[in-house]
Biopython code that builds the backbone (N, CA, C, O; Angstrom):
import numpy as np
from Bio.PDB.StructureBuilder import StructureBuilder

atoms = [
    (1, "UNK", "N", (-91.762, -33.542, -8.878)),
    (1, "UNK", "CA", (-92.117, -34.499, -9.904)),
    (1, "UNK", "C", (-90.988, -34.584, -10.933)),
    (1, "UNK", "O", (-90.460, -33.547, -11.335)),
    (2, "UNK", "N", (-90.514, -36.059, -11.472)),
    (2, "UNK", "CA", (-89.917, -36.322, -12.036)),
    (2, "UNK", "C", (-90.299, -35.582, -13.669)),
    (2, "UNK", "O", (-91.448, -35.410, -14.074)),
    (3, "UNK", "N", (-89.425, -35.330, -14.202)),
    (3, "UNK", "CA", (-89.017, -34.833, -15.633)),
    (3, "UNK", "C", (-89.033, -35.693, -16.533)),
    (3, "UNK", "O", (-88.046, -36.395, -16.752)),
    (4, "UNK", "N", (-90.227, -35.801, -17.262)),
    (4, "UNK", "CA", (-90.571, -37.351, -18.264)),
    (4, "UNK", "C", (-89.062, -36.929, -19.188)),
    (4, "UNK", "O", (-88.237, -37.840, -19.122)),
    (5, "UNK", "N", (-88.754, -36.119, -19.737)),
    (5, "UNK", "CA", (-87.813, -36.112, -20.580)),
    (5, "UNK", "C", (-86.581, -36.272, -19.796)),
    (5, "UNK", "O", (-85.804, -37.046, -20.356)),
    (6, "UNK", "N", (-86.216, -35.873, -18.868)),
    (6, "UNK", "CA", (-84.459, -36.400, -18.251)),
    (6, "UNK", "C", (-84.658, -37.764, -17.748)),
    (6, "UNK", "O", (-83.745, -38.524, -17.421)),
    (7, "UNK", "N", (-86.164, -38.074, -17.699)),
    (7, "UNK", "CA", (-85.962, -39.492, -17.524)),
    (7, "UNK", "C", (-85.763, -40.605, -18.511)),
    (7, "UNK", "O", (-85.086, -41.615, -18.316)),
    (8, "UNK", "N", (-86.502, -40.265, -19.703)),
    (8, "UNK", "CA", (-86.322, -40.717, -21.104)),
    (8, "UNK", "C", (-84.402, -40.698, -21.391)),
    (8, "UNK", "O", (-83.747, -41.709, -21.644)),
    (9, "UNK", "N", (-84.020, -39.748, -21.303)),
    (9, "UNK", "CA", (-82.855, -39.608, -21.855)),
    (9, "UNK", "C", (-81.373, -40.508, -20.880)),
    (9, "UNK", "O", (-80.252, -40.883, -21.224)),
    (10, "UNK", "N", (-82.200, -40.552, -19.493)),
    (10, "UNK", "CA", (-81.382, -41.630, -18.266)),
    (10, "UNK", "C", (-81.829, -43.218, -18.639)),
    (10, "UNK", "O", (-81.069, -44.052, -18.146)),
    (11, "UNK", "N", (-82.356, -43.473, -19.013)),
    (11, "UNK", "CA", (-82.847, -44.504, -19.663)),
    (11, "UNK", "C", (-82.134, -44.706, -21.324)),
    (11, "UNK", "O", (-81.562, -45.728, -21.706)),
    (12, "UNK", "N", (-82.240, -44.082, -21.731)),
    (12, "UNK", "CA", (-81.472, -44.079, -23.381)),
    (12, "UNK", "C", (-79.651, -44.115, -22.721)),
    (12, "UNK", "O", (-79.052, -45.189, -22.775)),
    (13, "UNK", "N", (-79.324, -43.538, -22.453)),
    (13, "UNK", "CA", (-77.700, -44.164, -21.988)),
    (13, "UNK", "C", (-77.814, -44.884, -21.121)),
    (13, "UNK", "O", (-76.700, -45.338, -20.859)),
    (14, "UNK", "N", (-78.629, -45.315, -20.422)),
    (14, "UNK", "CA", (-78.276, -46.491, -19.849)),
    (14, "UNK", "C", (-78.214, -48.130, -21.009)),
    (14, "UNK", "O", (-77.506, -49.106, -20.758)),
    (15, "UNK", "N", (-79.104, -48.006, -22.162)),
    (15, "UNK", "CA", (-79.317, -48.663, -23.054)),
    (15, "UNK", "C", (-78.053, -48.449, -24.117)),
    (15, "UNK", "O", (-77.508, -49.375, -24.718)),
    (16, "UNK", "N", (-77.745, -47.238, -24.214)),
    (16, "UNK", "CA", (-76.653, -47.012, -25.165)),
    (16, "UNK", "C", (-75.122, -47.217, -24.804)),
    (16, "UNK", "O", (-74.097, -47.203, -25.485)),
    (17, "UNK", "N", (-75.356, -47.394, -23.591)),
    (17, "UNK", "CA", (-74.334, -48.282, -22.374)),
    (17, "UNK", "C", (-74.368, -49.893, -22.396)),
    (17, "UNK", "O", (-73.444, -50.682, -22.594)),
    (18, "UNK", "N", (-75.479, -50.084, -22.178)),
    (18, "UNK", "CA", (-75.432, -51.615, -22.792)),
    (18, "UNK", "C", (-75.259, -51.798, -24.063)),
    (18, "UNK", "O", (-75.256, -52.897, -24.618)),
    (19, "UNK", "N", (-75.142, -50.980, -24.465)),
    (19, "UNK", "CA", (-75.028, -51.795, -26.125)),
    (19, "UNK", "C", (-73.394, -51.901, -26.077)),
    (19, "UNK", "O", (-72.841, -52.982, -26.278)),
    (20, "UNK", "N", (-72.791, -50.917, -25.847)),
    (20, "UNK", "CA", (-71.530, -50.676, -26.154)),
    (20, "UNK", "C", (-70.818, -51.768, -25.396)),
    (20, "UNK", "O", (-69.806, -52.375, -25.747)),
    (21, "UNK", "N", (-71.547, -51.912, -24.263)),
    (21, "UNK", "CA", (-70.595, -53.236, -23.692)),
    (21, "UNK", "C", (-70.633, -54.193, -24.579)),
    (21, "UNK", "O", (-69.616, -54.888, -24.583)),
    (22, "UNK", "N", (-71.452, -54.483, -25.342)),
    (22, "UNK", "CA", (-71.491, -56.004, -25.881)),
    (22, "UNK", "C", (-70.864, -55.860, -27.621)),
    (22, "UNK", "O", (-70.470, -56.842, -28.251)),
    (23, "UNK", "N", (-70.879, -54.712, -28.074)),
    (23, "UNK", "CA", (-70.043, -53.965, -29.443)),
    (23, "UNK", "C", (-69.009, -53.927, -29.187)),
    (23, "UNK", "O", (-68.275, -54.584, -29.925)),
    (24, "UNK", "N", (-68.317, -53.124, -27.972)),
    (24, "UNK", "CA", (-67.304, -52.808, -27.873)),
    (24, "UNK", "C", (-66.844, -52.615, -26.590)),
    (24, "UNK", "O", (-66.927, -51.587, -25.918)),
    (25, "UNK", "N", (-66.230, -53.942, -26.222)),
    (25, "UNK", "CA", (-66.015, -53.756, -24.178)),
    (25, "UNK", "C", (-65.269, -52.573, -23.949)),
    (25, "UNK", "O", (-64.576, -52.254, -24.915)),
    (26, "UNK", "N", (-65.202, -51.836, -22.978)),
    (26, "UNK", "CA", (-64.541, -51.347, -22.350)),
    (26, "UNK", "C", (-64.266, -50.198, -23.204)),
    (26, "UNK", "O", (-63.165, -49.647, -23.204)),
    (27, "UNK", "N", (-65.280, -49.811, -23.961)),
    (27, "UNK", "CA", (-65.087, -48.374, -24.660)),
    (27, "UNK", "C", (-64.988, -47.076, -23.821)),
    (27, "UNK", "O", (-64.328, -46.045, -23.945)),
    (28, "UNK", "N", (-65.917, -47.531, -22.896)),
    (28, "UNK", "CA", (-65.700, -45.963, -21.954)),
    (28, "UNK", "C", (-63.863, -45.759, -21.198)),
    (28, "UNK", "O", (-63.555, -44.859, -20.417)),
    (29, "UNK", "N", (-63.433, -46.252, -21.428)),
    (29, "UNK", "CA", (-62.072, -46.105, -20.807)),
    (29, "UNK", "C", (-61.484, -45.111, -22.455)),
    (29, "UNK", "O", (-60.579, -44.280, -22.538)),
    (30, "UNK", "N", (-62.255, -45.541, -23.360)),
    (30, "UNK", "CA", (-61.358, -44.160, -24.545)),
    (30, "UNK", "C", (-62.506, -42.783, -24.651)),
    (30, "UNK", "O", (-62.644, -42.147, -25.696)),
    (31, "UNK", "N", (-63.243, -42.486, -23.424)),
    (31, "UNK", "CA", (-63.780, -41.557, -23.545)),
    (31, "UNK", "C", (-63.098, -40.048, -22.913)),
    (31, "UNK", "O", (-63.356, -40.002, -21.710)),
    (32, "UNK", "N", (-62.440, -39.013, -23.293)),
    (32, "UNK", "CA", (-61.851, -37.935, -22.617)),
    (32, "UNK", "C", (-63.137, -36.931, -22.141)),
    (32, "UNK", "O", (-63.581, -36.088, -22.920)),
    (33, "UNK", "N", (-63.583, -37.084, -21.023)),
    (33, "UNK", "CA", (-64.651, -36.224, -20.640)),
    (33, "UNK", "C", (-64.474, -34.742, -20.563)),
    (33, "UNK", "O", (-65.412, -34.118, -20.066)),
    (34, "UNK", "N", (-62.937, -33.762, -21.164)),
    (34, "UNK", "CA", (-63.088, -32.736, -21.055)),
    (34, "UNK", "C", (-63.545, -32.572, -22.789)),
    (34, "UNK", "O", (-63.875, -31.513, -23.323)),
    (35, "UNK", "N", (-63.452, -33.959, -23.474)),
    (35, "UNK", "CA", (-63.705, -33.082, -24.817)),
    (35, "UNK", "C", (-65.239, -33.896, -24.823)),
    (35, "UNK", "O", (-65.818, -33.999, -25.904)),
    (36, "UNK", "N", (-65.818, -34.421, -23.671)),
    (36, "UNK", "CA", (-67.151, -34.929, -24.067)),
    (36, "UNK", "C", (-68.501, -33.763, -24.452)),
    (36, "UNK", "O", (-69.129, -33.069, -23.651)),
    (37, "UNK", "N", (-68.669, -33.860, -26.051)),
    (37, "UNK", "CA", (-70.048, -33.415, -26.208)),
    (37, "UNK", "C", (-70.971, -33.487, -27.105)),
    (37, "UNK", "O", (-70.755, -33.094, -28.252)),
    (38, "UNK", "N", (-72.451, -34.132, -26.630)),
    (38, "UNK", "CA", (-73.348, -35.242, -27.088)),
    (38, "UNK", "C", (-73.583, -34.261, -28.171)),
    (38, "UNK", "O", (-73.799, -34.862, -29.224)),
    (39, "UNK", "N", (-73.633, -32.615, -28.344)),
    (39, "UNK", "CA", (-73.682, -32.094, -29.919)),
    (39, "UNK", "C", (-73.033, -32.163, -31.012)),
    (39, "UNK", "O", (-73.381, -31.987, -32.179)),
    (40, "UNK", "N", (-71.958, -32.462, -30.492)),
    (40, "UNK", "CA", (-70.583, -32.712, -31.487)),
    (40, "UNK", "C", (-70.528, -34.388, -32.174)),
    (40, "UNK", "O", (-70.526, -35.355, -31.413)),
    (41, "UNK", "N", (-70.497, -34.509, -33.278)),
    (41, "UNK", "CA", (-70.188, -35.895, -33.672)),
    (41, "UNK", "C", (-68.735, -36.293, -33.951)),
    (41, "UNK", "O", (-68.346, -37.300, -34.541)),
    (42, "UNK", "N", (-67.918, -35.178, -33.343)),
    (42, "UNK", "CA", (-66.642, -35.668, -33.289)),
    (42, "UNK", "C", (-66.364, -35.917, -31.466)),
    (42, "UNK", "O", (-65.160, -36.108, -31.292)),
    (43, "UNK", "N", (-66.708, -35.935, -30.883)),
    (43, "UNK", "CA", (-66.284, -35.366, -29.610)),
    (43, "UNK", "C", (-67.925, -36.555, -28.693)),
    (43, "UNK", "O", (-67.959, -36.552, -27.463)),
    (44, "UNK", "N", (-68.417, -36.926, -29.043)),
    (44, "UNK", "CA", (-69.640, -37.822, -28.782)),
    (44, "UNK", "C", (-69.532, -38.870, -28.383)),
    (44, "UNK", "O", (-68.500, -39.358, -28.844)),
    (45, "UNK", "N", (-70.191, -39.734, -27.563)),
    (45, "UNK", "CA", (-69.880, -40.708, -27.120)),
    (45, "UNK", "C", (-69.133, -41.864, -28.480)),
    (45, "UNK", "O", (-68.022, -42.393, -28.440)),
    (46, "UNK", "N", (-70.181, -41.981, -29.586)),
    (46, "UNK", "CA", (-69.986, -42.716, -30.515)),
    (46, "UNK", "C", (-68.847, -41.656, -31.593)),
    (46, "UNK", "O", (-68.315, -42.185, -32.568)),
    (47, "UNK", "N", (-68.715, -40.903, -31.427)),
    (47, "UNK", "CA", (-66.982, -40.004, -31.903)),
    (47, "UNK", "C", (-65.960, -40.263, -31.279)),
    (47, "UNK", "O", (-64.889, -39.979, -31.816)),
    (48, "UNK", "N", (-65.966, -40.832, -30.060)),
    (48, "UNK", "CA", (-64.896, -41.034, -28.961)),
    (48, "UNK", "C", (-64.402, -42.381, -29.148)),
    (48, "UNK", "O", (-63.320, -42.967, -29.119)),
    (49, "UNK", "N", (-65.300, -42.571, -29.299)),
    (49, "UNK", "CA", (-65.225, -44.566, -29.754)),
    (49, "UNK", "C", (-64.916, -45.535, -30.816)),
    (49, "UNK", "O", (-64.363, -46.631, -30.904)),
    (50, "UNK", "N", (-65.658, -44.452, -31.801)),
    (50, "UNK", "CA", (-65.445, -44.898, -33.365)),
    (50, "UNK", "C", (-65.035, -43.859, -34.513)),
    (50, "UNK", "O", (-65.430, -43.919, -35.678)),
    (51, "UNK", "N", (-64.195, -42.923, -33.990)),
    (51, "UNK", "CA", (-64.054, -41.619, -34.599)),
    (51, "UNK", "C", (-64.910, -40.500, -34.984)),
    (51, "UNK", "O", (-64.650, -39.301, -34.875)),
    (52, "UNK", "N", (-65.987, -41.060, -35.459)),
    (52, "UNK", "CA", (-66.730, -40.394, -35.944)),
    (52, "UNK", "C", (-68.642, -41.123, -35.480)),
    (52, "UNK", "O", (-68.902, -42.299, -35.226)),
    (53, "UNK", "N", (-69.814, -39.734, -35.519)),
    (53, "UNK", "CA", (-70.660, -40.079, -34.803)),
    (53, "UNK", "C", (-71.412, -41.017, -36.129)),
    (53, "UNK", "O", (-71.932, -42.123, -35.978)),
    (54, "UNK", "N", (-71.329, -40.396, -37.190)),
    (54, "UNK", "CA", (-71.745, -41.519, -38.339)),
    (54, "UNK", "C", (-71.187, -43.278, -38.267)),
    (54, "UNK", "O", (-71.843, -44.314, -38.154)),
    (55, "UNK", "N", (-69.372, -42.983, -38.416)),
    (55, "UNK", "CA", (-68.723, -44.286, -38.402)),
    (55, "UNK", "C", (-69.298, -45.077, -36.761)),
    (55, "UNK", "O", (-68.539, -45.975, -36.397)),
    (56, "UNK", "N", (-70.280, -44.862, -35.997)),
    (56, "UNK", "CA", (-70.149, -45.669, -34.740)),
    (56, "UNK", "C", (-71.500, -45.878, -34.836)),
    (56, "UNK", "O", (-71.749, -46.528, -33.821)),
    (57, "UNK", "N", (-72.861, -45.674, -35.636)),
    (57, "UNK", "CA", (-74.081, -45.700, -36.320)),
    (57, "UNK", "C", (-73.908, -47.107, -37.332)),
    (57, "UNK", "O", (-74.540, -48.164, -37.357)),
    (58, "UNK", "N", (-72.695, -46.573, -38.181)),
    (58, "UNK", "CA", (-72.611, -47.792, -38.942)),
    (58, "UNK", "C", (-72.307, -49.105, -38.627)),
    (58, "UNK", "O", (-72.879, -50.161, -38.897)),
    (59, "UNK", "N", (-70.974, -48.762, -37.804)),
    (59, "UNK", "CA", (-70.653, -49.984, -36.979)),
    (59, "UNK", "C", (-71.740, -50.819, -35.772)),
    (59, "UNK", "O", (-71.706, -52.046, -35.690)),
    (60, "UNK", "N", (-72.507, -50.132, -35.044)),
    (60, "UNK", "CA", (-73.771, -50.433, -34.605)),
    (60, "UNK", "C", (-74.843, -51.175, -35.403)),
    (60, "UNK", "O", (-75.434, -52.166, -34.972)),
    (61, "UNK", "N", (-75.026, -50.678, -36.473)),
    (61, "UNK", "CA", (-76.189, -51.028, -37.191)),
    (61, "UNK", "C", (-76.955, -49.875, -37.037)),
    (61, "UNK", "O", (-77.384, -49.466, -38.116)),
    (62, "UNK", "N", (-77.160, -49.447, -36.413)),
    (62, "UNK", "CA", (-78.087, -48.107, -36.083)),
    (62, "UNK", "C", (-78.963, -47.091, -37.103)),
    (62, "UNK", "O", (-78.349, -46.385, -37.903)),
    (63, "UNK", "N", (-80.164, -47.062, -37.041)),
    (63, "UNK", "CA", (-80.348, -45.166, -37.819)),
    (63, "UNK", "C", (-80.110, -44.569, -37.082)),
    (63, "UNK", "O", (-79.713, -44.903, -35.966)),
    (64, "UNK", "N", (-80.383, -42.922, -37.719)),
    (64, "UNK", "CA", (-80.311, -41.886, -36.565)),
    (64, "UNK", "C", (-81.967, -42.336, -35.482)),
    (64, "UNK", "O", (-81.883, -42.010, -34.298)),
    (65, "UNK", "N", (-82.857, -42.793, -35.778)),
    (65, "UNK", "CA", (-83.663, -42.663, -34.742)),
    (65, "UNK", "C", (-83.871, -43.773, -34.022)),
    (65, "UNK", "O", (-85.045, -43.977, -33.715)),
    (66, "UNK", "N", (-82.930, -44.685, -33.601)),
    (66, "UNK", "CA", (-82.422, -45.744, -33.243)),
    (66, "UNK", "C", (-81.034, -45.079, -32.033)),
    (66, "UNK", "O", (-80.760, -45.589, -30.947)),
    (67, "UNK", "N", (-80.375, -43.867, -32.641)),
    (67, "UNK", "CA", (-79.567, -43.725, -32.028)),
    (67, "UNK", "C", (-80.120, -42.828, -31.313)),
    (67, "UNK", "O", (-79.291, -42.849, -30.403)),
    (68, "UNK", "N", (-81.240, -41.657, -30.831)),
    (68, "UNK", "CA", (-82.357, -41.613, -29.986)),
    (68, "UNK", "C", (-82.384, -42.360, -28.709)),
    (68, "UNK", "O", (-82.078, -41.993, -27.575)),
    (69, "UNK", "N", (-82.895, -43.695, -29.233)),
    (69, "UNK", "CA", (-83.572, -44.805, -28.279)),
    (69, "UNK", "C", (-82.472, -45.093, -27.201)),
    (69, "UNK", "O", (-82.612, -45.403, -26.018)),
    (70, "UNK", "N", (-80.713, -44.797, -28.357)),
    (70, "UNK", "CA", (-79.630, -45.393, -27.315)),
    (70, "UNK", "C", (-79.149, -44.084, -26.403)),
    (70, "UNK", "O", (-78.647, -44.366, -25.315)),
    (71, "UNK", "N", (-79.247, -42.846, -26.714)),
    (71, "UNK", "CA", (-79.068, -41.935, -25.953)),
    (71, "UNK", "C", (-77.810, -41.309, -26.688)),
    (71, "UNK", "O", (-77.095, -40.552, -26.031)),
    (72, "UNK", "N", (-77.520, -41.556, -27.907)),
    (72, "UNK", "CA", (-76.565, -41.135, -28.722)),
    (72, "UNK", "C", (-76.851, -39.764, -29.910)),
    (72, "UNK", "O", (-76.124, -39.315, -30.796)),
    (73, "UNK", "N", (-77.923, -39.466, -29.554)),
    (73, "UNK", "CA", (-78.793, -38.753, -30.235)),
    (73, "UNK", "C", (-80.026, -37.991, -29.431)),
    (73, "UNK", "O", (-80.652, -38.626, -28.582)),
    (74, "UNK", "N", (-80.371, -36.551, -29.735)),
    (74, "UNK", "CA", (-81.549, -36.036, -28.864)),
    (74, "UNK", "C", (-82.543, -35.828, -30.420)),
    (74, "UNK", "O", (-82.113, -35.600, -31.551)),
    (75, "UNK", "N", (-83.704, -35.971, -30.050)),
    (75, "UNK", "CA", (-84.578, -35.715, -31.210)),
    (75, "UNK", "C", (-84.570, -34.175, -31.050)),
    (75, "UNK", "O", (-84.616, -33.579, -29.974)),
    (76, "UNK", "N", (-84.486, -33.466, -32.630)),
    (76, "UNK", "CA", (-84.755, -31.582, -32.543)),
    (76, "UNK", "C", (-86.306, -31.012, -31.459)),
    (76, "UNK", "O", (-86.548, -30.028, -30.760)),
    (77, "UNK", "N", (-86.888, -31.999, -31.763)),
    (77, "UNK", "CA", (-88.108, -31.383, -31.110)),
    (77, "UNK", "C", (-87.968, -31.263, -29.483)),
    (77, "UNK", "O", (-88.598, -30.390, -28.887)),
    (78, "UNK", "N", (-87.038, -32.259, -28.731)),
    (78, "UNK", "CA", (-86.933, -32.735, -27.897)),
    (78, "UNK", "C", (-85.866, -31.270, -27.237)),
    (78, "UNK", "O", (-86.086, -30.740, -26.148)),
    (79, "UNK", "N", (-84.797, -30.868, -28.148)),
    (79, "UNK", "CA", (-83.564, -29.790, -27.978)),
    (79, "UNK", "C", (-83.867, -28.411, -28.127)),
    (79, "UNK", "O", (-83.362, -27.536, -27.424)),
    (80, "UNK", "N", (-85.056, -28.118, -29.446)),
    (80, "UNK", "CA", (-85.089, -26.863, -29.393)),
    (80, "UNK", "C", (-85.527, -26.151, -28.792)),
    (80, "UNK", "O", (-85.067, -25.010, -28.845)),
    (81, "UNK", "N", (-86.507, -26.406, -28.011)),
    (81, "UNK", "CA", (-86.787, -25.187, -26.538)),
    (81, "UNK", "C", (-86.332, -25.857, -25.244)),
    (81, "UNK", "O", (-86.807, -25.565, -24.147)),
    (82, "UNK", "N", (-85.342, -26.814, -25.449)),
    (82, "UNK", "CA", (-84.451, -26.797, -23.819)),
    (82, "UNK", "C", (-83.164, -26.664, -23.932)),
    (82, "UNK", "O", (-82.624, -27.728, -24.233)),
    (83, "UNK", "N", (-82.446, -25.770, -23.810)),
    (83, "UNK", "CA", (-81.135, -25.332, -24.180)),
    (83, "UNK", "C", (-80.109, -26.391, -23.334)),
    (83, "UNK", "O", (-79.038, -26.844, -23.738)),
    (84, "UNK", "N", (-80.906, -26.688, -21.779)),
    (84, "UNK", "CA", (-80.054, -27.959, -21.231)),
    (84, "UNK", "C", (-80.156, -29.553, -21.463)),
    (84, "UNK", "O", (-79.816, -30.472, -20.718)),
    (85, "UNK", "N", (-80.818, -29.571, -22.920)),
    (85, "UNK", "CA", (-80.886, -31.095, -23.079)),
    (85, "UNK", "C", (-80.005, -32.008, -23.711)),
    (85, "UNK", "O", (-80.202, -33.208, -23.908)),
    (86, "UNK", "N", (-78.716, -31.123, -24.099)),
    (86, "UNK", "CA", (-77.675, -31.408, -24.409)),
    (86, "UNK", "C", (-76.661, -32.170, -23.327)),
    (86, "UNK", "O", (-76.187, -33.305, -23.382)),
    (87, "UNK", "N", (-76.489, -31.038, -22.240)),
    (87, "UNK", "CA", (-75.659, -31.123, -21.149)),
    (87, "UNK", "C", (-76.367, -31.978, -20.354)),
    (87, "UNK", "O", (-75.589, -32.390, -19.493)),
    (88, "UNK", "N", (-77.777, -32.592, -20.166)),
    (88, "UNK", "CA", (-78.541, -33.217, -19.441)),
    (88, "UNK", "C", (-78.087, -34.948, -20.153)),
    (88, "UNK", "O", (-77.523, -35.738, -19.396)),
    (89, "UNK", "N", (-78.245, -35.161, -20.889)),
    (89, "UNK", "CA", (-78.157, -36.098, -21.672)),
    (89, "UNK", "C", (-76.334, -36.908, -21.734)),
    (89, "UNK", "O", (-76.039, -38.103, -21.712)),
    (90, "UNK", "N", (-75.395, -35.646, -21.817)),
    (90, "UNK", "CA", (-73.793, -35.487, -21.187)),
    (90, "UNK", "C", (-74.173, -36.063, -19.946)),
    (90, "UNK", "O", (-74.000, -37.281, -19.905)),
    (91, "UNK", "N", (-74.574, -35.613, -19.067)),
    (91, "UNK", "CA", (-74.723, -36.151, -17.425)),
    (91, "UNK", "C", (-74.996, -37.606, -17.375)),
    (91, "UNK", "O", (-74.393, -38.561, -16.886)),
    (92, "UNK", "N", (-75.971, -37.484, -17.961)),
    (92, "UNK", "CA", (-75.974, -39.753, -17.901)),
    (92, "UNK", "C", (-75.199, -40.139, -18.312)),
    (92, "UNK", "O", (-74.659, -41.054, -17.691)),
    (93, "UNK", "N", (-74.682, -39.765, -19.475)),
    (93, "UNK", "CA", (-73.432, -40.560, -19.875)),
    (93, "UNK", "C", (-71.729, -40.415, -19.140)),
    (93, "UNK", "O", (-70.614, -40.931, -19.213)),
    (94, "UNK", "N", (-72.295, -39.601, -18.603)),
    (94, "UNK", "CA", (-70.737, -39.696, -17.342)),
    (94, "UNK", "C", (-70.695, -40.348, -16.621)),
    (94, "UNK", "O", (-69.743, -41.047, -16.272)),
    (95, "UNK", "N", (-72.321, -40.247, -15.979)),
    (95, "UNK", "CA", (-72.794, -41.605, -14.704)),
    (95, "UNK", "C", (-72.748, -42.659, -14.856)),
    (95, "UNK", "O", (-72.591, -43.517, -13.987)),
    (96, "UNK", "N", (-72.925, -42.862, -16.422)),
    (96, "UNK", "CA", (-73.020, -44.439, -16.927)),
    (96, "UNK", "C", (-71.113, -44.412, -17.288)),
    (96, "UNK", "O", (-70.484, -45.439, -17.033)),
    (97, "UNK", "N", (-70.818, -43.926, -17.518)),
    (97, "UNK", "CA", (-68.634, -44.296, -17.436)),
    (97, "UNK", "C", (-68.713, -44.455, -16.063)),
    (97, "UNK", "O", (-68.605, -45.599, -15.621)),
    (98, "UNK", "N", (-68.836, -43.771, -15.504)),
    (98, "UNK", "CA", (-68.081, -43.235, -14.121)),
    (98, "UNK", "C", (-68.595, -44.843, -13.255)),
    (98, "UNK", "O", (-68.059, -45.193, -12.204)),
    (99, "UNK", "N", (-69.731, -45.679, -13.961)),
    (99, "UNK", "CA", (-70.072, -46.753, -12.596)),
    (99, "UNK", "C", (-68.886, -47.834, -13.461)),
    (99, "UNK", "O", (-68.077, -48.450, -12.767)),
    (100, "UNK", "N", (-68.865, -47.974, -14.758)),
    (100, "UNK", "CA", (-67.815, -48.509, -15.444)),
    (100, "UNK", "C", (-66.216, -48.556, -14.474)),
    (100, "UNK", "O", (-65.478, -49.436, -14.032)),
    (101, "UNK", "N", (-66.250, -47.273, -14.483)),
    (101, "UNK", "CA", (-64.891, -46.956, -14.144)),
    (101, "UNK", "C", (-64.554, -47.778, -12.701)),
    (101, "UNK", "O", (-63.742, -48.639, -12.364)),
    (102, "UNK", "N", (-65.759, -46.935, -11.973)),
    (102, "UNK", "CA", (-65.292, -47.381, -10.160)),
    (102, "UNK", "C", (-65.535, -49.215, -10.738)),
    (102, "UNK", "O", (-64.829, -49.980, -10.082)),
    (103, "UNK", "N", (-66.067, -49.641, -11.400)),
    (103, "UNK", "CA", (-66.164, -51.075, -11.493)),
    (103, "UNK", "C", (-64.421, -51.940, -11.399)),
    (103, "UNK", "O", (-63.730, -52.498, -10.547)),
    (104, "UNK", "N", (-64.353, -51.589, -12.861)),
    (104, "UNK", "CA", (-62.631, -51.510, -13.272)),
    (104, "UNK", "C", (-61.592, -51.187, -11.922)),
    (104, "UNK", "O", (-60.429, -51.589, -11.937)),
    (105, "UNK", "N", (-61.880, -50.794, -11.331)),
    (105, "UNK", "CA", (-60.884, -50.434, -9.636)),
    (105, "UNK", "C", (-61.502, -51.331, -8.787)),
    (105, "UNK", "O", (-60.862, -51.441, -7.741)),
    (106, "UNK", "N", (-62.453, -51.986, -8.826)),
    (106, "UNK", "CA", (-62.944, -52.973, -7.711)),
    (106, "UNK", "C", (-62.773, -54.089, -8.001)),
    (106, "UNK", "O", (-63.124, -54.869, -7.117)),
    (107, "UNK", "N", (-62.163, -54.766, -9.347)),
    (107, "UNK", "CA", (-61.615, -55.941, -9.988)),
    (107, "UNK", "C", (-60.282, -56.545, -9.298)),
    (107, "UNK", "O", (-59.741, -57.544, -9.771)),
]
sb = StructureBuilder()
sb.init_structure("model")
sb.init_model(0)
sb.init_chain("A")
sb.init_seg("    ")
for serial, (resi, resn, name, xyz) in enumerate(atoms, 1):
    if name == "N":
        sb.init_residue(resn, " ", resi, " ")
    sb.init_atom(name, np.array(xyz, "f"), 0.0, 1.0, " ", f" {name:<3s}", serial, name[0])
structure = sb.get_structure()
C-alpha cells in the first residue's frame, strides 16, 4: 500500500515543477544536485533558483504554507517523526529535473 504522505509530497513537486516552468523556464538546468537539499534554504530548490529559499517565496508570491502545497516546503508535523521526509521529498524533485533534462536532449 501506497504511502499517503510520499504520495502527497510526489504530487507537491510535481506542482512546484509546474509552477517554475511558467515563473521561471528552464530553472532546473541551475539546479547542482550534489548541493541539492530541501532542508537547507540555501541549497533548495527555490535557493538554487533564486538564491535564497525566502527570495524565491517572494518572487512566487507564495507563504510558507503555500510553499507546502508546491513541495518547496515539508510541514514540522509532517518531518518530525520521519527522519526520511526530507530525502523523500529531494527524490521527486530530481525526478521532476531529471524528466526536464532527458526532455532538453530530445529537442
Amino acid at each position: 500500500m501506497a504511502d499517503p504522505l510520499l504520495i502527497k509530497f510526489m504530487l507537491a513537486a510535481e506542482n512546484g515543477a509546474k509552477l517554475l516552468d511558467r515563473a521561471s523556464p528552464f530553472w532546473y538546468r541551475h539546479i547542482d544536485f550534489r548541493q541539492l537539499s530541501m532542508a537547507c534554504g540555501g541549497s533548495c530548490i527555490l535557493g538554487q533558483v533564486y538564491s535564497d529559499y525566502f527570495d524565491g517565496l517572494h518572487e512566487l508570491g507564495l507563504t510558507d504554507s503555500l510553499a507546502v502545497t508546491y513541495g518547496f516546503q515539508i510541514r514540522y508535523e509532517d518531518w518530525k517523526n520521519r527522519p526520511n521526509a526530507f530525502p523523500a521529498l529531494r527524490s521527486y524533485w530530481v525526478g521532476e529535473i531529471a524528466q526536464r533534462l532527458t526532455a532538453d536532449q530530445l529537442r
